[in-house]
C-alpha positions as CSV (number, residue, x, y, z in Angstrom):
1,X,7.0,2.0,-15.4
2,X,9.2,-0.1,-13.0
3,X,8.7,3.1,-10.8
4,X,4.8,1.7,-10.1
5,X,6.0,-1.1,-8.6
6,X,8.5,0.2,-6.3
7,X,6.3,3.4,-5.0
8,X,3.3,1.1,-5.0
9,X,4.8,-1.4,-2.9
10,X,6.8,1.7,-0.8
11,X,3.2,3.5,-0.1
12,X,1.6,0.0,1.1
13,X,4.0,-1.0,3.5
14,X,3.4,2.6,4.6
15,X,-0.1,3.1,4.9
16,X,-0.1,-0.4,6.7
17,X,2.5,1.0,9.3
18,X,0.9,3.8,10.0
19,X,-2.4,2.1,10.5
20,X,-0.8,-1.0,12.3
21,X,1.5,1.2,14.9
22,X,-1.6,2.9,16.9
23,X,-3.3,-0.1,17.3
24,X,-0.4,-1.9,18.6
25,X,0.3,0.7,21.3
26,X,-2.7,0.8,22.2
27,X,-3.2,-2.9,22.7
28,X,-3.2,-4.4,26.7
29,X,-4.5,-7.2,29.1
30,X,-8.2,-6.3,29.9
31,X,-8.1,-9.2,32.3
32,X,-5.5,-7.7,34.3
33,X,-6.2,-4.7,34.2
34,X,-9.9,-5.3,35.5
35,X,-7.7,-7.5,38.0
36,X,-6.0,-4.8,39.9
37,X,-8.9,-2.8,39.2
38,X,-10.8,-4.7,41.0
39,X,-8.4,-4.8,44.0
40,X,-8.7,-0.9,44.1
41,X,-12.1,-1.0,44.2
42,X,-12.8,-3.4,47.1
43,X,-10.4,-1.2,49.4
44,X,-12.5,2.0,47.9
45,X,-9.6,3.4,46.4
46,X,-12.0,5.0,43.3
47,X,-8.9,7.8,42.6
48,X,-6.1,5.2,42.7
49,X,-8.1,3.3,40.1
50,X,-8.7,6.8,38.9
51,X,-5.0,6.9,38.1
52,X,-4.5,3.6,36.8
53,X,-6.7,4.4,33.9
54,X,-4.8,7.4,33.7
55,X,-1.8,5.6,32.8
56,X,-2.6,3.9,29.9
57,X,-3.8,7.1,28.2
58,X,-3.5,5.3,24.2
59,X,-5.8,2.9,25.6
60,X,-9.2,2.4,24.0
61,X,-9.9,0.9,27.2
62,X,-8.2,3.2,29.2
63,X,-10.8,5.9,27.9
64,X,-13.7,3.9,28.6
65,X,-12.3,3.0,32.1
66,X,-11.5,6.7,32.9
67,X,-14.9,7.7,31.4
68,X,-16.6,5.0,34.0
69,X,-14.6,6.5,36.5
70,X,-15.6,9.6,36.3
71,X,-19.2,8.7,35.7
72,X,-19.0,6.5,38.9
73,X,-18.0,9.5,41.0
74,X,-21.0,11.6,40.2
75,X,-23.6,8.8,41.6
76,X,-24.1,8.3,45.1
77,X,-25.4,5.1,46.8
78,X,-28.9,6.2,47.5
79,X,-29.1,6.6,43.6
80,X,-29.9,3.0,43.8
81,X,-27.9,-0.1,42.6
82,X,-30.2,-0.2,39.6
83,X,-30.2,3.3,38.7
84,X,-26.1,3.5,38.7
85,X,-25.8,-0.1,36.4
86,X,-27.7,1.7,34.1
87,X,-25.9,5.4,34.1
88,X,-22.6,3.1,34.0
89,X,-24.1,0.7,31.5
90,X,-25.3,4.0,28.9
91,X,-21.8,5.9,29.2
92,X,-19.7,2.5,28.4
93,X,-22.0,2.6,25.1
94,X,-21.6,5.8,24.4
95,X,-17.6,5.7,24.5
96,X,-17.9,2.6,23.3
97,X,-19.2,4.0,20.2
98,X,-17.0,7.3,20.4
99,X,-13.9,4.6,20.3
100,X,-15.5,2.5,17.4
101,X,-16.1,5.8,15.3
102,X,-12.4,6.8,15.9
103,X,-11.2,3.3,14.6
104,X,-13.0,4.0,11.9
105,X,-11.9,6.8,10.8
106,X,-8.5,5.5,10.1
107,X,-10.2,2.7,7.8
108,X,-8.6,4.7,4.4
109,X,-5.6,3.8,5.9
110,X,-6.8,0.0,4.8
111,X,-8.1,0.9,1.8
112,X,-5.0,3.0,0.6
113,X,-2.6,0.2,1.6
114,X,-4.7,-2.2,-0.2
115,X,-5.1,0.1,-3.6
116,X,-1.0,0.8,-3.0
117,X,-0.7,-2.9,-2.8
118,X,-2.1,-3.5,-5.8
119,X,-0.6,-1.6,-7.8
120,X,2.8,-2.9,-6.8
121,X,1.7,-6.5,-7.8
122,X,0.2,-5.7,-10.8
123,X,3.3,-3.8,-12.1
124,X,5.7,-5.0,-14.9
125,X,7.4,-8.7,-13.0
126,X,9.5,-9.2,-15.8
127,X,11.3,-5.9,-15.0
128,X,11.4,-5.9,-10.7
129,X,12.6,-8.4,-8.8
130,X,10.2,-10.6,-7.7
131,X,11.3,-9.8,-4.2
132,X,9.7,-6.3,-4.7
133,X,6.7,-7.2,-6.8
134,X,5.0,-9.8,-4.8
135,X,7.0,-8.9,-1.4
136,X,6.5,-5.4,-0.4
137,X,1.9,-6.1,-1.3
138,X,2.6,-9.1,0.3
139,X,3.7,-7.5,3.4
140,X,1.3,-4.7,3.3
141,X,-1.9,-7.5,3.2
142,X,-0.4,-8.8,6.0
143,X,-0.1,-6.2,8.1
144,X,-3.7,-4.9,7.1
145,X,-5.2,-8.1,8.0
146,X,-3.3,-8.3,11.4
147,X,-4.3,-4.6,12.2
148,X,-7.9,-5.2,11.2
149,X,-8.5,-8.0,13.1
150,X,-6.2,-6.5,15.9
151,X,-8.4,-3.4,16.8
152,X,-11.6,-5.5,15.9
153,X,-10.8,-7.9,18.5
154,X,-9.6,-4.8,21.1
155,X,-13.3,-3.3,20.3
156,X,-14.9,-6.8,21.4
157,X,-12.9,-7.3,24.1
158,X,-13.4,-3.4,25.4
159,X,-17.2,-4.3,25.5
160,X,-16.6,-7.7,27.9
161,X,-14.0,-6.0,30.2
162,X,-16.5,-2.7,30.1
163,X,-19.2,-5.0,31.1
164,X,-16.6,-6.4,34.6
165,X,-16.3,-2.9,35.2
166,X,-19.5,-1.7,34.9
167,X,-20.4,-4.2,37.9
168,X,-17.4,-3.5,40.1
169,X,-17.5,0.4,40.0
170,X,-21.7,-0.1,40.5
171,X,-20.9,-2.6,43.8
172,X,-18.2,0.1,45.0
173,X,-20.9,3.1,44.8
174,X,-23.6,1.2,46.2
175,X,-21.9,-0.1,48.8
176,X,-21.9,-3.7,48.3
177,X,-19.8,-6.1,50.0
178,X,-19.8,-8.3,46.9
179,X,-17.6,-5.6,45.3
């Protein structure tokens, strides 16, 4: 039965790995990024921003950027300022809501973990060390609760920094000199 504990425990840490490990790479400053973005922008340099967004390719915001881009490049200045905030504004929802679905979709990996995890804690103590018993679920509950709260924060954040770049790729296609 000592098995239980040990695979439990094993599986946990895992499942939390492998749900912990995209969301990490995927992770970077929206700030910045909307910073040099920003720069491009103002000089109208749409494909070098084009290519930024390019290079972060695990990005959730990376995808929504490239999706603005490309969005941005079919409008044309006479569309109308308010007419391109809203094209912009409805695509950043809809990727917004492709990305959310996608993190989603590797919520089992929580649940597993968590199911993994406790079956390693409830396991025979007297028979595993202690280090195994209550360490490897305690590990595994730490690393879900980081990853959760990880790619929910990325998700809010991706909506704010959308927002910014919603407003500078609508002042560089109308034309604004408040880009």
């Amino acid at each position: 039965m000592t098995w239980t504990v040990y695979a439990g425990g094993i599986v946990a840490v895992a499942l939390a790995v492998l749900r912990i490990v995209p969301v990490m790479a995927s992770a970077m400053n929206i700030a910045k990024f909307n910073e040099v973005m920003a720069k491009l922008l103002k000089e109208g340099n749409v494909d070098r921003a084009g290519k930024l967004a390019d290079a972060v390719p695990k990005s959730i915001y990376g995808a929504i950027a490239r999706a603005l881009i490309a969005r941005s490049k079919e409008m044309r200045a006479d569309d109308g300022r308010s007419l391109i905030a809203d094209s912009l504004r409805e695509t950043l929802q809809k990727v917004l809501a492709e990305q959310n679905r996608r993190v989603r979709r590797l919520d089992w990996l929580y649940v597993g973990s968590a199911l993994a995890a406790g079956v390693a804690a409830l396991g025979p103590v007297d028979e595993v060390p202690a280090g195994v018993s209550i360490g490897l679920p305690a590990v595994a509950v730490v690393l879900i609760l980081l990853s959760w709260t990880r790619s929910r924060r990325e998700l809010r954040d991706c909506q704010t920094g959308g927002d910014e770049l919603v407003e500078l790729l609508t002042a560089s296609v109308a034309g604004d000199a408040a880009a």
